[in-house]
C-alpha positions as CSV (number, residue, x, y, z in Angstrom):
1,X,139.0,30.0,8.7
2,X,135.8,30.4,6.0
3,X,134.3,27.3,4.8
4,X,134.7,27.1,0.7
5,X,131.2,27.1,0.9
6,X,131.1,30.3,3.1
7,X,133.5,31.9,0.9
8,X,131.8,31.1,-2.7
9,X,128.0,32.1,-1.6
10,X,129.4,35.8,-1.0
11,X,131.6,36.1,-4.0
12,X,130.9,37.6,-7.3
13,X,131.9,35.2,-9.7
14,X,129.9,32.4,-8.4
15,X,126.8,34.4,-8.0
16,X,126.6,34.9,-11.8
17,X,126.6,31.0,-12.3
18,X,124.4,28.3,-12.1
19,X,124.4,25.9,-9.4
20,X,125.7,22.8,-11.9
21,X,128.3,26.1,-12.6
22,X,129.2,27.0,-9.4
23,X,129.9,23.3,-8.7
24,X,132.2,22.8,-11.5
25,X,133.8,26.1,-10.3
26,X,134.0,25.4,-6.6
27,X,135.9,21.4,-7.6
28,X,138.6,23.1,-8.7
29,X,139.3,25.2,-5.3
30,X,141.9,25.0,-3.0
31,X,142.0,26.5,0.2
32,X,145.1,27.6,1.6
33,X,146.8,29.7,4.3
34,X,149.6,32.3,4.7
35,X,151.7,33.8,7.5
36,X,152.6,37.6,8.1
37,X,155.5,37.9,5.6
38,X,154.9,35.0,3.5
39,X,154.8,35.3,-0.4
40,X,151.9,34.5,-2.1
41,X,153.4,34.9,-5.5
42,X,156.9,35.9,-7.0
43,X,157.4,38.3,-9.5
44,X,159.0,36.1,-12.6
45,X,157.6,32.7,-11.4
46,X,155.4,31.0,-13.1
47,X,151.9,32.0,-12.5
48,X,149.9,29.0,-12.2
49,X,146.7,30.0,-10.1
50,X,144.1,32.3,-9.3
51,X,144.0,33.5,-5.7
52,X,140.8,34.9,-4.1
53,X,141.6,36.9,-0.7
54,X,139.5,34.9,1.7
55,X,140.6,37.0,5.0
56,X,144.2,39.0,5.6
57,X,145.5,41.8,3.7
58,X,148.0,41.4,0.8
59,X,150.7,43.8,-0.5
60,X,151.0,44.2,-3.9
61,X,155.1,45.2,-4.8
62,X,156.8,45.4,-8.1
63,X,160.8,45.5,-8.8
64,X,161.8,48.7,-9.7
65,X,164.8,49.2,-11.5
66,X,167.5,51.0,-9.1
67,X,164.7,51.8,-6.1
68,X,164.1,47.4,-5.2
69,X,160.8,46.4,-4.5
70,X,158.0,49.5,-4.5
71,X,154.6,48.5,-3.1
72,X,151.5,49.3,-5.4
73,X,148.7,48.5,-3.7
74,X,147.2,46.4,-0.8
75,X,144.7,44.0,-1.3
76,X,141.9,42.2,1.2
77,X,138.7,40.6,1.3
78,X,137.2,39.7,-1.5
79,X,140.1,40.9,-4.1
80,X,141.9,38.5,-6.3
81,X,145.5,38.2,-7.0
82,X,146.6,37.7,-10.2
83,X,146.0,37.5,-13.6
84,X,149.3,36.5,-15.2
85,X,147.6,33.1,-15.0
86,X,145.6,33.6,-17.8
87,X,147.8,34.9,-20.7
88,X,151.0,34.2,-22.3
89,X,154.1,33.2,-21.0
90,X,152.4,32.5,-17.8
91,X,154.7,34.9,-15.2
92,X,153.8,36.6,-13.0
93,X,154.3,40.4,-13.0
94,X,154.7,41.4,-9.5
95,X,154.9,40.3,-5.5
96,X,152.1,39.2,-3.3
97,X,153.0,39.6,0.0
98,X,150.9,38.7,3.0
99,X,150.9,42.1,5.4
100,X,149.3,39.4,8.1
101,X,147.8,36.3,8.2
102,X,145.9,35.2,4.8
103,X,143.3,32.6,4.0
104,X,143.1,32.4,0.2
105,X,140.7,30.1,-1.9
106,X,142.5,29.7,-5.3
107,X,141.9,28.4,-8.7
108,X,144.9,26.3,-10.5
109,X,145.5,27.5,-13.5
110,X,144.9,25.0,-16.4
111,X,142.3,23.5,-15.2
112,X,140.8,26.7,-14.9
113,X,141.6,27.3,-18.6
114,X,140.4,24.5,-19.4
115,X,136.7,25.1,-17.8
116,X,136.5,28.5,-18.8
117,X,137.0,27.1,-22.7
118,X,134.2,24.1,-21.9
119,X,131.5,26.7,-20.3
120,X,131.9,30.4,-22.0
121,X,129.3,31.3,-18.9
122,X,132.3,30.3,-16.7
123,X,134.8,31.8,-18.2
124,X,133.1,35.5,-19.0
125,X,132.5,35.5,-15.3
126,X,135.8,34.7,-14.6
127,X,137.2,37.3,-17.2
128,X,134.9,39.9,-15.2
129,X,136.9,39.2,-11.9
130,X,140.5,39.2,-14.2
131,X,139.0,42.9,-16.0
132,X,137.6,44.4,-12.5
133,X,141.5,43.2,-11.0
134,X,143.6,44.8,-14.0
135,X,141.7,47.9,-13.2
136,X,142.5,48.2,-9.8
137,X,145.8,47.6,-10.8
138,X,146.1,50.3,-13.4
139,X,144.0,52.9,-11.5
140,X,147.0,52.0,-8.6
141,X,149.7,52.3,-10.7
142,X,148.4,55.4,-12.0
143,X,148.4,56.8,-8.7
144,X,152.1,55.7,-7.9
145,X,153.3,57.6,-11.1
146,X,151.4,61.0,-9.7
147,X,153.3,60.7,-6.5
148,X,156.5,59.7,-7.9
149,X,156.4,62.7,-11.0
150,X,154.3,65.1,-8.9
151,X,155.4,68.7,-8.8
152,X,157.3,69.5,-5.2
């Protein structure tokens, strides 16, 4: 397992921050660990925290109507795991699903909030990670819609 302090001297967010920032950051972090198979997050749940991929891989799935769960992408190092945290009503909008062991380092939700209102420097590098994710996302579920309409 990565120490927290390992973990936030490589990532992106802190290294945008000050280090009164990154300690204010780094308090609210939790480290945690999944098994192969384990759910990191439940599509329709609340969404109450961030979740930085520490080590493991992560599939992403989403419940499709008729066809069950389809996977849309898989996730590792470095990546982050949701962003339903951040907006209105809170849910989250698809599956995390450890493919193997997974060491994540994750950020509760309202407190988080709550930070990123106190310290805009915070929370625009925070909003960076949330944009860079949704992108992924997109650009991934882009990709699933070519192969699922794509001409035989």
């Amino acid at each position: 397992m990565s120490s927290i302090a390992d973990f936030t001297a490589h990532h992106p967010i802190w290294q945008e921050l000050s280090a009164n920032q990154q300690q204010a950051l780094t308090s609210l972090l939790v480290q945690r660990r999944y098994e192969a198979e384990q759910p990191l997050i439940w599509q329709g749940e609340k969404a109450d925290r961030l979740l930085l991929i520490g080590e493991g891989r992560v599939e992403i799935r989403i419940a499709g109507t008729g066809i069950g769960k389809v996977a849309l992408e898989t996730i590792g190092p470095g990546e982050s795991l949701g962003w339903s945290w951040y907006s209105p009503p809170y849910l989250w909008q698809f599956d995390g699903v450890a493919l193997e062991p997974v060491e994540t380092f994750e950020l509760e939700a309202e407190p988080l909030r709550e930070l990123m209102v106190q310290d805009c420097e915070i929370g625009c590098a925070v909003l960076r990670e949330i944009v860079h994710t949704l992108s992924h996302r997109l650009s991934a579920s882009r990709m699933q819609l070519l192969d699922l309409y794509a001409t035989p």
